[in-house]
MMTF fields as JSON, N, C-alpha, C and O atoms, coordinates in Angstrom:
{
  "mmtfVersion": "1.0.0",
  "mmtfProducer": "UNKNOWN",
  "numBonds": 499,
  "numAtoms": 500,
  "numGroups": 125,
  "numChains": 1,
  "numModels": 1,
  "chainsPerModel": [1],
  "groupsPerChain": [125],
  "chainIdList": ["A"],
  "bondAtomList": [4, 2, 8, 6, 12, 10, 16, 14, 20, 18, 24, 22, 28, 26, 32, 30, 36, 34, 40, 38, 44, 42, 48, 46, 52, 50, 56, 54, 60, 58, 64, 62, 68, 66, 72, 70, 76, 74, 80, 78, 84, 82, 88, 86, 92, 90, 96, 94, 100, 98, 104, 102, 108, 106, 112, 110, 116, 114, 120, 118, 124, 122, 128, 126, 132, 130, 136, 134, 140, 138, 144, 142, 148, 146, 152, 150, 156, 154, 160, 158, 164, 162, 168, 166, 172, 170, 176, 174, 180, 178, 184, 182, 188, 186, 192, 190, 196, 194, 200, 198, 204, 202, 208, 206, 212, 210, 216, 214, 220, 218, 224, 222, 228, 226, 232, 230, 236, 234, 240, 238, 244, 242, 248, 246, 252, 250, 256, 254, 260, 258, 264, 262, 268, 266, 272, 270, 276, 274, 280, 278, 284, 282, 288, 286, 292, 290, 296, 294, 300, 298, 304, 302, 308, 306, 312, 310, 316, 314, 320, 318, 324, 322, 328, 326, 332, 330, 336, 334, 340, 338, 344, 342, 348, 346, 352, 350, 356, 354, 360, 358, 364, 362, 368, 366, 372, 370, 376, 374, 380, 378, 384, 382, 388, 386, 392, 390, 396, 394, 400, 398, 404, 402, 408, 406, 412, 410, 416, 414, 420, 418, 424, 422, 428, 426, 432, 430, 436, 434, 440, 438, 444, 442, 448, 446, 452, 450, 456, 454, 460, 458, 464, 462, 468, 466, 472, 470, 476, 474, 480, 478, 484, 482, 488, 486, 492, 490, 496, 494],
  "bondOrderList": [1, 1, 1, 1, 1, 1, 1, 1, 1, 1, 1, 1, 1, 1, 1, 1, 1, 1, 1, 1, 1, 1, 1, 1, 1, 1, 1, 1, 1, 1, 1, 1, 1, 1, 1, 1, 1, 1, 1, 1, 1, 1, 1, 1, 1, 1, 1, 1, 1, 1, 1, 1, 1, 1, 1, 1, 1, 1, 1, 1, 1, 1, 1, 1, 1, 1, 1, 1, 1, 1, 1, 1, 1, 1, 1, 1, 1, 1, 1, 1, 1, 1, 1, 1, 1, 1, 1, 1, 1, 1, 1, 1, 1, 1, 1, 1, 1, 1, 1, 1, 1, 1, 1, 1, 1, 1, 1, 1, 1, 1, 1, 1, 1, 1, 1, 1, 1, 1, 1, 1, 1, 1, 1, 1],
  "groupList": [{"groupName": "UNK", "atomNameList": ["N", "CA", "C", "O"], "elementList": ["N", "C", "C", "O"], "formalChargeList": [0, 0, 0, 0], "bondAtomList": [1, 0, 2, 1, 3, 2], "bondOrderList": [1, 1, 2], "singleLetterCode": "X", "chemCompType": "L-PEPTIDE LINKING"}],
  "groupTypeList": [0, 0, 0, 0, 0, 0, 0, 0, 0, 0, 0, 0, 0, 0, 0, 0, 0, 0, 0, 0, 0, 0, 0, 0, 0, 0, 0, 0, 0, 0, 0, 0, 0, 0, 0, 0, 0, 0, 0, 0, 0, 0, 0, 0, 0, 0, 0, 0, 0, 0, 0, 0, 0, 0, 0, 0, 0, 0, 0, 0, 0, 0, 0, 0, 0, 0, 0, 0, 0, 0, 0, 0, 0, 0, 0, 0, 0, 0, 0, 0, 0, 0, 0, 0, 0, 0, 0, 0, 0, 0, 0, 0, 0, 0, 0, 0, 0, 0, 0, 0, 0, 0, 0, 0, 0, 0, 0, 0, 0, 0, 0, 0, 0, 0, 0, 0, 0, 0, 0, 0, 0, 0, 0, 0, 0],
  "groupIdList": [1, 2, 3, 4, 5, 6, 7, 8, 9, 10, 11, 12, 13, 14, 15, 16, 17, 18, 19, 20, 21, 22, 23, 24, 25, 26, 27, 28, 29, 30, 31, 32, 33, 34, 35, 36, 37, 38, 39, 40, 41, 42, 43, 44, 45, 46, 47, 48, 49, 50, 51, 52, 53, 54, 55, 56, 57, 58, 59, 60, 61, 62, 63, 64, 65, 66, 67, 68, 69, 70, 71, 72, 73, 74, 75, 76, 77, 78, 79, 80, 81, 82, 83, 84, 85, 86, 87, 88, 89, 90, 91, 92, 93, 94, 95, 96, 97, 98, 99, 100, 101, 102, 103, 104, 105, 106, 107, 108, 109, 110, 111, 112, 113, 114, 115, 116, 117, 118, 119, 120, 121, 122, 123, 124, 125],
  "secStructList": [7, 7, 7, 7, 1, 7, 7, 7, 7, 7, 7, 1, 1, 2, 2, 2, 2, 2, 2, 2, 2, 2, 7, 1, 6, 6, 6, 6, 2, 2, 2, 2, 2, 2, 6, 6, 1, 7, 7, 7, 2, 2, 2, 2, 2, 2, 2, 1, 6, 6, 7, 7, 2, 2, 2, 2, 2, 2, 2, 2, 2, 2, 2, 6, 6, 6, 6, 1, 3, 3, 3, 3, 3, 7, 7, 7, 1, 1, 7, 7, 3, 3, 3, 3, 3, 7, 2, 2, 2, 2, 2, 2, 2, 4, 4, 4, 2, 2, 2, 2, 2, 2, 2, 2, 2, 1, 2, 2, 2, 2, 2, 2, 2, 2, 2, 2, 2, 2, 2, 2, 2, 1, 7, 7, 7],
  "xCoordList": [6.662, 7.162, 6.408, 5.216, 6.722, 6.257, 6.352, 7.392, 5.443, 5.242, 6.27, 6.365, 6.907, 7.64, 6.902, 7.117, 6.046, 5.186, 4.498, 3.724, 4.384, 4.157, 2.765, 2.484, 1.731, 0.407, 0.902, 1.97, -0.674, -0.906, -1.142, -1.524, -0.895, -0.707, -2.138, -2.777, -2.632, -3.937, -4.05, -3.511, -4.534, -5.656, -6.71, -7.754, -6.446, -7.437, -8.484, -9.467, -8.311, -9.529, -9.07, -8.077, -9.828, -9.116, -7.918, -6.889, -8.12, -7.252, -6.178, -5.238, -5.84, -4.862, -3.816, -2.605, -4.579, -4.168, -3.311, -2.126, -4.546, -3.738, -2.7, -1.786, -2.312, -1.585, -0.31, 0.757, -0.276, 0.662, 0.997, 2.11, 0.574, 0.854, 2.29, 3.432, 1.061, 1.898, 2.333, 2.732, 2.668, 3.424, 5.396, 6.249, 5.376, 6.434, 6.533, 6.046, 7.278, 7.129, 6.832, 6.37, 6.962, 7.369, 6.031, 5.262, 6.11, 5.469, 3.711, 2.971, 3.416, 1.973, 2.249, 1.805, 2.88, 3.732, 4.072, 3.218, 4.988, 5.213, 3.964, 3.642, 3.141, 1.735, 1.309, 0.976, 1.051, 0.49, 1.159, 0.439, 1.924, 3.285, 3.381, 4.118, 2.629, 2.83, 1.936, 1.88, 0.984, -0.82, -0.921, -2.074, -0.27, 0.08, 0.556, 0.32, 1.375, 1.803, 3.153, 3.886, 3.561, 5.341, 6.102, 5.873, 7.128, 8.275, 9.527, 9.746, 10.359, 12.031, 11.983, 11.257, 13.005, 13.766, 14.11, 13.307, 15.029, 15.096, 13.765, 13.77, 13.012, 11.742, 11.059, 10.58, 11.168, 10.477, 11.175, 10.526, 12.26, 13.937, 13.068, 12.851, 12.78, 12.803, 11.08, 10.751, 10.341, 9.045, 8.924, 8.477, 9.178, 8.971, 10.679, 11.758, 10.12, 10.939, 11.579, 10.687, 12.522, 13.293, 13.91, 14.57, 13.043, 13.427, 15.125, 15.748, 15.606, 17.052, 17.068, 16.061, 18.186, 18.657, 18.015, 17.316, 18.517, 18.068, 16.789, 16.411, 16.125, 14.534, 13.749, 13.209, 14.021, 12.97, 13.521, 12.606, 15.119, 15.127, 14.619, 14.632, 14.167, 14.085, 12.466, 11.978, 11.584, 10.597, 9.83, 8.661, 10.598, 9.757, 10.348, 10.076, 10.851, 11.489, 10.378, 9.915, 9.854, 8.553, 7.694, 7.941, 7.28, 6.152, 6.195, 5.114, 7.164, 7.238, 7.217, 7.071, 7.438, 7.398, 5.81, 5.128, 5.194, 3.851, 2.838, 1.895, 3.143, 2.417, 1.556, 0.406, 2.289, 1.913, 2.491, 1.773, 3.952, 4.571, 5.212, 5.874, 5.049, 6.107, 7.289, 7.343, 8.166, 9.478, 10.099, 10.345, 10.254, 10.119, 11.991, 12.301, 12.816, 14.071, 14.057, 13.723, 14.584, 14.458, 15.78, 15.842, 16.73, 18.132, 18.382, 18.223, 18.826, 19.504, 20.622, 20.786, 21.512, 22.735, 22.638, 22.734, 22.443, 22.439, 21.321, 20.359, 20.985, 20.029, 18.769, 19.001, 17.377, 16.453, 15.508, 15.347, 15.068, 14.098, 12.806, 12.917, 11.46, 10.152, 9.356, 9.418, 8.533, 7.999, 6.552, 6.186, 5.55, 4.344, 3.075, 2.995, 2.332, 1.219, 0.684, 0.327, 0.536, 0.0, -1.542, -1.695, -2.537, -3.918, -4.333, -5.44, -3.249, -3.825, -3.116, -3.452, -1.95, -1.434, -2.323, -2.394, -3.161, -4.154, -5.17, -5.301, -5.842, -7.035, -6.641, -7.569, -5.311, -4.698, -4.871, -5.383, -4.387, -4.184, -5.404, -5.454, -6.504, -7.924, -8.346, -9.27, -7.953, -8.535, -7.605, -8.123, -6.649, -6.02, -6.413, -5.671, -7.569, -7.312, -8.296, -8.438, -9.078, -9.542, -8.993, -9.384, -8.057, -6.795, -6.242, -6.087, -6.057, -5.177, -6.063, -5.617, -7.719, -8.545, -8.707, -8.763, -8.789, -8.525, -7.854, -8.249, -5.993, -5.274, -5.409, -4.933, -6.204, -5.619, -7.212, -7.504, -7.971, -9.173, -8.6, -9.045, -7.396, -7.455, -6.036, -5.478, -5.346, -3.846, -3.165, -1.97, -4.421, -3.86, -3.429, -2.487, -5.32, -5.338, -4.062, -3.703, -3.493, -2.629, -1.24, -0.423, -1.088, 0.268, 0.153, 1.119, -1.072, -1.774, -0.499, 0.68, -1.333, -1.004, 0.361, 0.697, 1.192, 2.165, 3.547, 4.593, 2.943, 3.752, 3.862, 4.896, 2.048, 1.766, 2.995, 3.661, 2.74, 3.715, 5.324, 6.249, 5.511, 7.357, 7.401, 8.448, 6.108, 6.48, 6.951, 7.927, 6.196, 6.188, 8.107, 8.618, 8.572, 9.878, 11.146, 12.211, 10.613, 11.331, 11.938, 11.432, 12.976, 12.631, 12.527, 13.019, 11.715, 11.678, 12.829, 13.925, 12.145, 13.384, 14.175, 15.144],
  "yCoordList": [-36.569, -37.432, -38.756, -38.633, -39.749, -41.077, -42.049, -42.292, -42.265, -42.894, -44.225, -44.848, -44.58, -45.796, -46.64, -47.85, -46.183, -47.921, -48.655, -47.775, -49.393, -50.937, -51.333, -51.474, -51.514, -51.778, -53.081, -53.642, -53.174, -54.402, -55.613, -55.464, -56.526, -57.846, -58.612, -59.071, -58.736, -58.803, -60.44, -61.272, -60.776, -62.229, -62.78, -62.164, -63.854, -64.157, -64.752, -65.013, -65.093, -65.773, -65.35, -64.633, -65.811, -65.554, -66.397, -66.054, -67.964, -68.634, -68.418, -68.696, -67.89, -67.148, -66.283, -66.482, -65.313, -64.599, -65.665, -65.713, -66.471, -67.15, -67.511, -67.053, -68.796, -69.488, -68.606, -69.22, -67.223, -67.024, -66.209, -65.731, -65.811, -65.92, -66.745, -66.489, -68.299, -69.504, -70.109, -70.994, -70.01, -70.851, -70.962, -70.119, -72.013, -72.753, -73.702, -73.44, -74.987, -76.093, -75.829, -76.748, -75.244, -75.097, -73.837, -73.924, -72.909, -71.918, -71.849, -70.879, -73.384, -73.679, -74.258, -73.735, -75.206, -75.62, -74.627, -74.43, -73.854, -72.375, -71.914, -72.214, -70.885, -71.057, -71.767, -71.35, -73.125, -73.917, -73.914, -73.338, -74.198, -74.217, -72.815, -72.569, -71.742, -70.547, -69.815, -69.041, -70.657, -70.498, -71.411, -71.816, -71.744, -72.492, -71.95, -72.381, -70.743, -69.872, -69.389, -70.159, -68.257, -67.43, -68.668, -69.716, -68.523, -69.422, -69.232, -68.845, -69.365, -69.125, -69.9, -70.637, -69.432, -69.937, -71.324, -72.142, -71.773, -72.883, -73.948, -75.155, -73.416, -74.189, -74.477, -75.515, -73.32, -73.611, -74.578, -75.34, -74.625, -75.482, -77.38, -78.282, -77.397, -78.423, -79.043, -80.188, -77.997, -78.706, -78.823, -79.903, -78.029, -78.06, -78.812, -78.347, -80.115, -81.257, -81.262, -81.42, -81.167, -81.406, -80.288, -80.289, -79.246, -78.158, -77.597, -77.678, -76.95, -76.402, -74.957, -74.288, -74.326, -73.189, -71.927, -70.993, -72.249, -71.423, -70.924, -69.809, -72.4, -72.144, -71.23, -70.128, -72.337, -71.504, -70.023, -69.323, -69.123, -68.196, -67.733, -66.57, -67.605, -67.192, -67.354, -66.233, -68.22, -68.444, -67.501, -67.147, -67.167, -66.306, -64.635, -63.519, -64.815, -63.255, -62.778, -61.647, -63.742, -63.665, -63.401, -62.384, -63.746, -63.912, -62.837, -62.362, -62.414, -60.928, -59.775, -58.659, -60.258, -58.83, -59.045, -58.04, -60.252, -60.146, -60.427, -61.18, -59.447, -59.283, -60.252, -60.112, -61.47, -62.937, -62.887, -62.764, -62.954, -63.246, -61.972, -61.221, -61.729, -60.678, -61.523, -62.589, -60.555, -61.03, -60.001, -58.799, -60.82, -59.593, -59.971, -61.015, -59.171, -59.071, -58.178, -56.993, -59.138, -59.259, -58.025, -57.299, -57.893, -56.781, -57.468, -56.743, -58.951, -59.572, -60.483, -60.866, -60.916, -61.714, -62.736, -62.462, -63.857, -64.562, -63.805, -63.676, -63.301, -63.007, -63.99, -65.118, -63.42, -63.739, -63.164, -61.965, -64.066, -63.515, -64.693, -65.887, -63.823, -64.6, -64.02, -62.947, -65.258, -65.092, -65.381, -66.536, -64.218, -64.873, -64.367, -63.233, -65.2, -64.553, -63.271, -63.05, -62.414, -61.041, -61.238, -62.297, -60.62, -61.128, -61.409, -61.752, -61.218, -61.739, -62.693, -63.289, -62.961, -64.452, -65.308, -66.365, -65.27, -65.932, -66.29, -67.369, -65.134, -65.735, -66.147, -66.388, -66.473, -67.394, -68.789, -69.617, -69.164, -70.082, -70.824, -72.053, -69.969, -70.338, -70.665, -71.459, -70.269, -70.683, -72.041, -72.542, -72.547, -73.245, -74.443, -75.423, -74.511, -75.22, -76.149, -77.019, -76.448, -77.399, -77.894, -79.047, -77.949, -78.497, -79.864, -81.044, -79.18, -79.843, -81.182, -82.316, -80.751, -81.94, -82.643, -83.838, -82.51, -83.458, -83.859, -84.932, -83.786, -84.208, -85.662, -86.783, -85.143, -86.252, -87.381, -88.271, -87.008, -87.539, -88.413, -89.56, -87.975, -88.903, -89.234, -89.431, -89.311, -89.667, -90.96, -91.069, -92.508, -93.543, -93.674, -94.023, -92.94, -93.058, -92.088, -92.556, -90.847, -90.12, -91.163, -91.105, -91.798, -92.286, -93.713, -94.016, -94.377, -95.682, -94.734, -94.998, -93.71, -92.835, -92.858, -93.526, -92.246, -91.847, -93.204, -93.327, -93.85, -95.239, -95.823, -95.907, -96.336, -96.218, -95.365, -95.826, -94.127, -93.528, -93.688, -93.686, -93.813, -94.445, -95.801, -96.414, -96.327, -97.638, -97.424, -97.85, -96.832, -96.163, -95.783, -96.126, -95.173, -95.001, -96.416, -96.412, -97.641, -98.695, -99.08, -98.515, -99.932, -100.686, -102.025, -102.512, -102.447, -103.988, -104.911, -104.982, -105.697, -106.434, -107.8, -108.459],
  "zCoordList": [9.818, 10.86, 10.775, 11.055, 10.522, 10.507, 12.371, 12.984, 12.653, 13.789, 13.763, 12.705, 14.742, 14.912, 15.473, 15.397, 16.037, 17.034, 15.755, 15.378, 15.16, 14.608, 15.251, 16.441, 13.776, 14.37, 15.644, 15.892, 16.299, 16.859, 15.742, 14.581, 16.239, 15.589, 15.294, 16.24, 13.874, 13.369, 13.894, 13.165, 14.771, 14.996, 14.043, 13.83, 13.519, 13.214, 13.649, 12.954, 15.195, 15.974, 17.213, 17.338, 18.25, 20.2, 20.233, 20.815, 19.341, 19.599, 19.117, 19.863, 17.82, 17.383, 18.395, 18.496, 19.082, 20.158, 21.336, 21.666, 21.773, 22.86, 22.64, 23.326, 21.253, 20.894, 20.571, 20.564, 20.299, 20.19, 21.512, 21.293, 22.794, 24.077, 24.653, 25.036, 24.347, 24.758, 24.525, 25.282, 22.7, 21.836, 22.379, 22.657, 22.322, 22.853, 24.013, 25.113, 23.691, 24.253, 25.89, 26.567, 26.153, 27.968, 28.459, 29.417, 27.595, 28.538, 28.769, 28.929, 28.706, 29.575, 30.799, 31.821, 30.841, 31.895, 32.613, 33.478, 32.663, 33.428, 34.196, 35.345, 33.055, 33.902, 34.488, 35.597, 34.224, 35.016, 36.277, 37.091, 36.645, 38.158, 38.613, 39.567, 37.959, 38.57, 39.357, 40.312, 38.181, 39.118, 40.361, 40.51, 41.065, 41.658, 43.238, 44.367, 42.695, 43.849, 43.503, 42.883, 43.813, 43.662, 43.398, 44.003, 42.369, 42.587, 42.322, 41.175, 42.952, 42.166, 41.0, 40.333, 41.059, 39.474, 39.81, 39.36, 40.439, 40.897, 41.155, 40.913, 41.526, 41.596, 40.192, 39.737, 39.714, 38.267, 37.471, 36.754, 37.51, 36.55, 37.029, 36.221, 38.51, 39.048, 38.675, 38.363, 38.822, 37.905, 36.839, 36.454, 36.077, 34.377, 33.792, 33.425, 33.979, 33.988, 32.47, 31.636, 32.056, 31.073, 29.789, 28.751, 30.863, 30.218, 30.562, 31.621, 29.067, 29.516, 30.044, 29.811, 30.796, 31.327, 30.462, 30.856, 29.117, 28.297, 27.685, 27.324, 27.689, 27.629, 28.876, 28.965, 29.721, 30.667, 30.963, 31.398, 30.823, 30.805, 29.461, 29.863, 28.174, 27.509, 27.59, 27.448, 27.746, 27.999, 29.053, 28.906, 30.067, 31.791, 30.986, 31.429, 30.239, 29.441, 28.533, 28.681, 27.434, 26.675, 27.926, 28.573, 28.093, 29.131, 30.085, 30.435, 30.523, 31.289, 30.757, 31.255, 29.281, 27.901, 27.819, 27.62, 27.956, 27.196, 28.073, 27.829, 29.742, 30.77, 31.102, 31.518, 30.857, 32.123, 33.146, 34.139, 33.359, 34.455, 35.096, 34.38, 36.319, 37.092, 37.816, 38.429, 37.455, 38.029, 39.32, 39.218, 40.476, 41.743, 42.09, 42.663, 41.737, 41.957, 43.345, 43.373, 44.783, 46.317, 46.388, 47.38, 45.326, 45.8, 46.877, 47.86, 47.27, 48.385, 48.095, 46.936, 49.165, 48.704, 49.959, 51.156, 49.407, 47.969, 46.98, 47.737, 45.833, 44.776, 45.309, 45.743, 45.226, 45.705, 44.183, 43.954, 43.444, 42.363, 42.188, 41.911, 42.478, 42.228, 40.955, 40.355, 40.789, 39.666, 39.826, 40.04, 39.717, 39.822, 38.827, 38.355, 38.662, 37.506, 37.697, 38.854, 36.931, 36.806, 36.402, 35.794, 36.549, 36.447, 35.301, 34.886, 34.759, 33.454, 32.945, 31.922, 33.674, 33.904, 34.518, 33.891, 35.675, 36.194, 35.046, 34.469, 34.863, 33.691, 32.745, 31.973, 32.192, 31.207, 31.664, 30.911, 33.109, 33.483, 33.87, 33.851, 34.263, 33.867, 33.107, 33.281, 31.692, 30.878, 30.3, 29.303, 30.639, 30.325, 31.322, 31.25, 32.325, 33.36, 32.758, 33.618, 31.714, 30.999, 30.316, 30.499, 29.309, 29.307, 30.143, 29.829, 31.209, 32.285, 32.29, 32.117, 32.575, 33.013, 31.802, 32.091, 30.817, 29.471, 29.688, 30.143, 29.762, 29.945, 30.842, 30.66, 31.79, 33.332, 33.18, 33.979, 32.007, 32.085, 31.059, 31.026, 29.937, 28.902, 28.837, 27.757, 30.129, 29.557, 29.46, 29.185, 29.829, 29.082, 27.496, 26.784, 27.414, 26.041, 25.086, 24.005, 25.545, 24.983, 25.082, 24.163, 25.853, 26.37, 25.122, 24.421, 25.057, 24.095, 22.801, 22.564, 22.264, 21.417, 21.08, 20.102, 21.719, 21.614, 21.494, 20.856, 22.296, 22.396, 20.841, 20.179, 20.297, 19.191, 17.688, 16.761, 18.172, 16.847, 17.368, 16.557, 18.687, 18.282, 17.868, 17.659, 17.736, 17.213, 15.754, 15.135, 15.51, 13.821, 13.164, 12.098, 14.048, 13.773, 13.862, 13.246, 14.879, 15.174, 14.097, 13.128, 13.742, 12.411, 13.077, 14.095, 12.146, 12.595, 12.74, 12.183, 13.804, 14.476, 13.288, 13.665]
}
């Protein structure tokens, strides 16, 4: 009889691990807005700005397979469904919360940046 469960997935560092947690455009963002407090779906659509229908459902789906997010389906009409970090959604979001302060400590300079490389694509006038 040959076992069907499939080792665990070999890391080559912690960060390895994380990154593939939260790999994809949106789902730090998620955490981040979740550590935050319960949210519908609707709420989440409306912070995590530019994301499509499909992402963020496919995104809170990873993430509920890979015991970050709980999804609390209310059985009410109108449909009532929250979403909130599982504790180990929290200490993700902890550890992600240095991040955030880089971010807000350095986001002229990122924005300098970024402005910078679409120049790169312009063609000259």
């Amino acid at each position: 009889m040959t076992d069907t469960m499939s080792p665990p997935p070999a890391f080559s560092c912690g960060l390895d691990a994380t990154l593939r947690i939260i790999s994809g455009k949106w789902k730090p963002l998620i955490v981040y807005f979740l550590a935050q407090g319960p949210n519908r779906y609707g709420e989440l659509r409306r912070a995590v700005r530019g994301v499509s229908d499909k992402m963020l459902i496919q995104h809170l789906k990873e993430l509920e397979a890979d015991g970050i997010v709980l999804r609390t389906d209310h059985h009410e009409v109108p449909p009532r469904v929250d979403y909130t970090l599982t504790s180990l959604g929290h200490s993700l979001a902890q550890a992600l919360a240095p991040l955030c302060v880089w971010g807000a400590d350095n986001m002229d300079a990122v924005a300098r940046v970024f402005a910078e490389r679409e120049s790169w694509s312009r063609p000259p006038a």
